[in-house]
N, C-alpha and C positions, 0 to 999 in steps of 0.2 A: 588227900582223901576227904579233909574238911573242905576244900571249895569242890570236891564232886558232889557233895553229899547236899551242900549250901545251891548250887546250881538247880541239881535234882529237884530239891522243894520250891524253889522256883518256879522250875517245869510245869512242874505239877501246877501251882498257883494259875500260872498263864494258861495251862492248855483248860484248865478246870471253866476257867473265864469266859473261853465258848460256850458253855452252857447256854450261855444267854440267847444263842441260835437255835431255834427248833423250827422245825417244818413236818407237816405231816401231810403225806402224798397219796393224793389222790388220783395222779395223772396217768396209773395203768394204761401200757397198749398189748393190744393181742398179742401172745407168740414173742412174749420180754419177759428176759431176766428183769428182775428191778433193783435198782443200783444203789436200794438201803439194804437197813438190814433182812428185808424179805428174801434177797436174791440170797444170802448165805447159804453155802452149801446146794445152792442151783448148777446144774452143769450146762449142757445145751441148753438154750430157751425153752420154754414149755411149750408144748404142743397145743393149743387152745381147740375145746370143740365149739366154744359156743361166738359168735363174732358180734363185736360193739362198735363195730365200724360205721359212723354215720356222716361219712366226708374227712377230707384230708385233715387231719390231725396233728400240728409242730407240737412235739415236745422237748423244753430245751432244760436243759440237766446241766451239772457238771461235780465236780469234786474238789479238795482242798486236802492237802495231807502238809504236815511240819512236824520235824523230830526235832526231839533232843539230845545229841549224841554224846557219851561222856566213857570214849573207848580208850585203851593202850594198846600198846603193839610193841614187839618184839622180835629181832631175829638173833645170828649167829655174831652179827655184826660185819659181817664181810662188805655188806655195802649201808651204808648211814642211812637210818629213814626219819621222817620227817617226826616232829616232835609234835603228839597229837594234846588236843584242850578240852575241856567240855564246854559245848556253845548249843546253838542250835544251827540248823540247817537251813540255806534256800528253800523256803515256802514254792512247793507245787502243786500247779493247778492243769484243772480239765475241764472243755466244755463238750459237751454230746450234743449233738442235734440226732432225734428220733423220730419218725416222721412214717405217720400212718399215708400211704398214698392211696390205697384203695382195701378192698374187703381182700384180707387174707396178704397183700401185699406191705412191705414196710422199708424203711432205711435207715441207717445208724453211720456215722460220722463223730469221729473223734478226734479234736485236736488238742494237743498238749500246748497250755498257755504258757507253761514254767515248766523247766524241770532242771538238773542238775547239771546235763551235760547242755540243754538249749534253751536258755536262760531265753530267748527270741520263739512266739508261736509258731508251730509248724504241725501239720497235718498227718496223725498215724495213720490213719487208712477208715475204711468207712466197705459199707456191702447193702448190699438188695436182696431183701429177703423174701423167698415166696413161699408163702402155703396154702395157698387153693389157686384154680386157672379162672376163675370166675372175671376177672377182666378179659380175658379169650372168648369165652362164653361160659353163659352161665350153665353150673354146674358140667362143668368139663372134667372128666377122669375124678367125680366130686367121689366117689368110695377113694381109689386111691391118694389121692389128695390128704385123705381124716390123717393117713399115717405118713404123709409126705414133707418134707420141707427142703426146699433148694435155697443157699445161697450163694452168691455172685459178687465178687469184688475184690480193690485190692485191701486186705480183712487178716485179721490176726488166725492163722491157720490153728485146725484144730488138734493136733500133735498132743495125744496124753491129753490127761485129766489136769494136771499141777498147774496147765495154764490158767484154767477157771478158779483158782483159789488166790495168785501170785498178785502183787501191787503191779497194777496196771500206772507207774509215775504218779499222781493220786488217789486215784482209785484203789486206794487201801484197806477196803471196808469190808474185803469178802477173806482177806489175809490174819489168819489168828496172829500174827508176827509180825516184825519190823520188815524183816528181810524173806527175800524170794529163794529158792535152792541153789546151791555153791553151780549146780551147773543148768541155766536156767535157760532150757529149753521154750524159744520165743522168737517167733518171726511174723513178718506182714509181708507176703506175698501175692501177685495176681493170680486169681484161681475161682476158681469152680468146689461148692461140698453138694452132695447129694446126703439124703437120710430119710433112714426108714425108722421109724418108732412104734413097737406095738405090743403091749401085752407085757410091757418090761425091757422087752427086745431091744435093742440101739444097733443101727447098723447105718454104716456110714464109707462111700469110696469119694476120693478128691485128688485133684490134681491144682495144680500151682504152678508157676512159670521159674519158680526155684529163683526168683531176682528180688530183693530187697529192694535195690535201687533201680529205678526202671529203664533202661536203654534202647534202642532201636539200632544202635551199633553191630552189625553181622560180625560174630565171630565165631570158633570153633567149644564153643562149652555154651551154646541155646540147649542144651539137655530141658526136661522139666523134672516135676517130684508130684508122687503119687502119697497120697495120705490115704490110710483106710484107720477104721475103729471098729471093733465089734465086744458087745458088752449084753450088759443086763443091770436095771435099778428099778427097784422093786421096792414099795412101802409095804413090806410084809405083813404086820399088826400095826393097831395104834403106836405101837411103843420102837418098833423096830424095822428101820431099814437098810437093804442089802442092794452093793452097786459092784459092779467089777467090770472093768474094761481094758483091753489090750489096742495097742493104736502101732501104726506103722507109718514113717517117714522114710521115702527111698529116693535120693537124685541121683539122673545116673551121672552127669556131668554138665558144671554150673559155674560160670566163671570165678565165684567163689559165692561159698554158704553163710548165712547167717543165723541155722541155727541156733548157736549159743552165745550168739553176739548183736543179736537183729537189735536189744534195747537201748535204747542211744538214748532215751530218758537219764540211765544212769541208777548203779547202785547203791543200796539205804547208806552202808556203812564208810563215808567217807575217808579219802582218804587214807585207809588202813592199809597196811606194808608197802606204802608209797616214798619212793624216794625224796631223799632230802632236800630241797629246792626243787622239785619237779615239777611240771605240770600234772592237772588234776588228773588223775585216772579211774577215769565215772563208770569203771568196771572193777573196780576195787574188790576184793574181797570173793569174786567171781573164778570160776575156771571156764574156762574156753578151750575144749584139744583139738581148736583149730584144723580140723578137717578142711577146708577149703574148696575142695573142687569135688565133691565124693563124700554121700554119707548116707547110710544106712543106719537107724536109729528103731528100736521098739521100745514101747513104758506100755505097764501093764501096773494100774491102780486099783487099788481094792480101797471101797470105802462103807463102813460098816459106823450105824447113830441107833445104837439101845437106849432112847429115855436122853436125857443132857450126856451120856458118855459117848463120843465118836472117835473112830481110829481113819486115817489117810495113810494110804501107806505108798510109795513108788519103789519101783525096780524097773531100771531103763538099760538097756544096753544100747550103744551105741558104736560105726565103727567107720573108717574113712580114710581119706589120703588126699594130700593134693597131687598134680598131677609131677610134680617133679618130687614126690617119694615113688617109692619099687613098692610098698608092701602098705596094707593096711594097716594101721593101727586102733589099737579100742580105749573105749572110756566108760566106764557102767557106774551107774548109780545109786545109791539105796537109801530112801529117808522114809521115816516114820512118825504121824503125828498122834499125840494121843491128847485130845481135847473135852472137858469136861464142862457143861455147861450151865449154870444152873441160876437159883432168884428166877424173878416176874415174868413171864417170858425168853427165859433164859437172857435177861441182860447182862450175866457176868459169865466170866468163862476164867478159868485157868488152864494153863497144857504146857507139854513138852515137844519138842521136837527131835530128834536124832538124823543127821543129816552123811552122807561120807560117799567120796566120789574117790575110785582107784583109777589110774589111766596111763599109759602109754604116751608120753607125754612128747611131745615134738621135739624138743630136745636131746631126747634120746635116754630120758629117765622114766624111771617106773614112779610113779608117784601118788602119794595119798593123801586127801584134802579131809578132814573129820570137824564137823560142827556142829556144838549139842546148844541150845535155846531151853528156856524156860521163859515162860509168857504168860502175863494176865491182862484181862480186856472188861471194859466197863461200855456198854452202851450206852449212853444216857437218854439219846433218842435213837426213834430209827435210824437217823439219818446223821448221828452222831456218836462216834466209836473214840474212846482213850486205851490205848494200848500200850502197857511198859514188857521188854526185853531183856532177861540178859543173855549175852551171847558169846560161848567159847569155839576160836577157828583155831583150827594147828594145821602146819604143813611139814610133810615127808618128803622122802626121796629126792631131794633138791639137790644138785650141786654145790657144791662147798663156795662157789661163786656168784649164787644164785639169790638175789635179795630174798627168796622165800625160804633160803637156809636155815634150818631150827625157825621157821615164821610162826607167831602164834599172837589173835588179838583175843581181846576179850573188856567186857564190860556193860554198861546199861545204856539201853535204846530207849525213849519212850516217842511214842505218834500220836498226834490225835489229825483223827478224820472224820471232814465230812462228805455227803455224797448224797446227790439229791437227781 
């Protein structure tokens, strides 16, 4: 307990020591989230009316996130897990390229330079994004246009709301927490989003090619997957705003899915219920109910900001089979964030999280995953966020041979990020 506690103030010492980096960003593009703390709590990009487009525009961004991880874990003992330390983590990083191409048109490109599971850069995906036809001609369909935006690419599909909050590998800056949801709904697929935005309204239908990995191999599961969302976010008064949104993921058949596996970045909590000599598994702490070939999935987010007090909340049901099961099987969700914000600009925050995933498990167990977080966050600049966690996970229903048998980790996280 004395070298966690001695480690801890360390942490702290070192990550405080960024300080010394600040930037203030001036490099706004039309129709962007922005990737400090202005974007927080943004969902889709904003709809811009007014356009500052004066010739092709590079903006080159990226982020930086490192934890300090100082967890334990336990199971029933049936099988020996690995004996965890307090250290800190592989530093990871991101570069964006954003790129105004014309009036109303833009592009976004993200590769991960570091992360836990590829230590080696490689390319998440990237999109074309359009909202006015003005390079067609001008003023083309300009009334529908005000409320239109299409994009095009292979691009982190839009499924639920939790993806707009989640650590994107460093891109940590919009996440009140260390860690993303036990069952963390995330993929990059080639596709198509259409959206209407108007008056509060959010409407949105898309399609995707349902493939992670890209192939041109003919075989019997080219199925695709249809995305819709339809919602409402509204800044009711100065003081209060209301959002709610239901979203829908449906493939009918897909040589295999990556919904709840697409992140190959890798999860915060290293290492946790991982076997004794094993190799790393950069999904640690995750549940996956491996649907495969088949899945239909809905989340329905309600997110409510009275003044610095905000609530997130998810309810996901999900349900699937591969094709060598006879019957579906489900997995549903339920997490709650209650985030309080408050000081200069709201740079400080405290909250909780209540997390728990019930499911039909491939195995042939009923099983249940429960993880409660408590969290405080310091902004020191925009574009500079220190975040400490602690975080308790338990697992159910496991078989008695099941290294996740009586599994249960818990302990303190702390991150500091940047993001410009």
């Amino acid at each position: 307990m004395k070298s966690i506690f001695r480690n801890s103030v360390l942490a702290v010492m070192l990550i405080g020591g960024l300080n010394s980096y600040a930037q203030k960003n001036h490099r706004s593009l039309d129709n962007y989230r922005e990737p400090d703390k202005n974007g927080v709590n943004v969902f889709e990009s904003p709809k811009d009316t007014i356009s500052t487009f004066d010739g092709i525009r590079v903006r080159v961004g990226g982020s930086f996130a490192l934890q300090f991880q100082a967890l334990d874990h336990e199971n029933s003992g049936a099988v020996a897990l690995d004996e965890l330390g307090s250290n800190f983590n592989l530093a990871t990083a991101n570069l964006d390229l954003d790129v105004a191409l014309a009036d109303g048109v833009r592009m976004h490109l993200r590769t991960y330079l570091s992360s836990r599971h590829h230590p080696e850069p490689y390319v998440k995906g990237g999109y074309f994004q359009i909202d006015k036809l003005d390079f067609i001609k001008e003023g083309l369909l300009e009334d529908l246009m005000k409320h239109t935006t299409i994009r095009i690419g292979h691009m982190e599909n839009n499924y639920g709301d939790a993806h707009f909050r989640r650590s994107d590998n460093a891109q940590a800056i919009y996440n009140p927490f260390v860690g993303n949801l036990i069952m963390d709904a995330f993929t990059t697929e080639v596709g198509a989003e259409l959206y209407y935005r108007n008056s509060g309204f959010i409407g949105m239908v898309g399609f995707s090619n349902g493939k992670l990995n890209q192939s041109t191999v003919k075989n019997d599961a080219n199925g695709a997957s249809f995305l819709a969302k339809l919602g409402y976010d509204k800044q009711v008064t100065d003081d209060l705003r209301l959002r709610l949104t239901g979203s829908l993921y449906n493939t009918g058949s897909v040589a295999s899915s990556y919904l709840y596996s697409a992140d190959r970045t890798g999860a915060r909590y290293y290492h946790v219920m991982q076997e004794e000599g094993a190799d790393d598994n950069f999904r640690s702490g995750r549940y996956n109910p491996n649907f495969g070939n088949k899945v239909t999935a809905y989340m329905i987010n309600p997110f409510v900001k009275y003044r610095g007090l905000e609530f997130f909340g998810t309810v996901e049901v999900a349900n699937g089979r591969r094709n060598s099961e006879a019957e579906r099987r489900s997995a549903n969700q339920y997490a709650g964030e209650l985030i309080y914000r408050f000081g200069r600009n709201e740079n400080f925050y405290v909250g909780g999280r209540y997390n728990m995933v019930d499911a039909e498990d491939r195995s042939g167990d009923d099983v249940e995953i429960s993880r409660f977080n408590l969290a405080a966050g310091w902004f020191m600049t925009n574009n500079i966020l220190v975040k400490a966690e602690y975080v308790n996970q338990t697992y159910d229903g496991y078989a008695t041979d099941s290294i996740l048998h009586d599994g249960q980790f818990d302990g303190l996280m702390m991150e500091a990020v940047i993001s410009f």
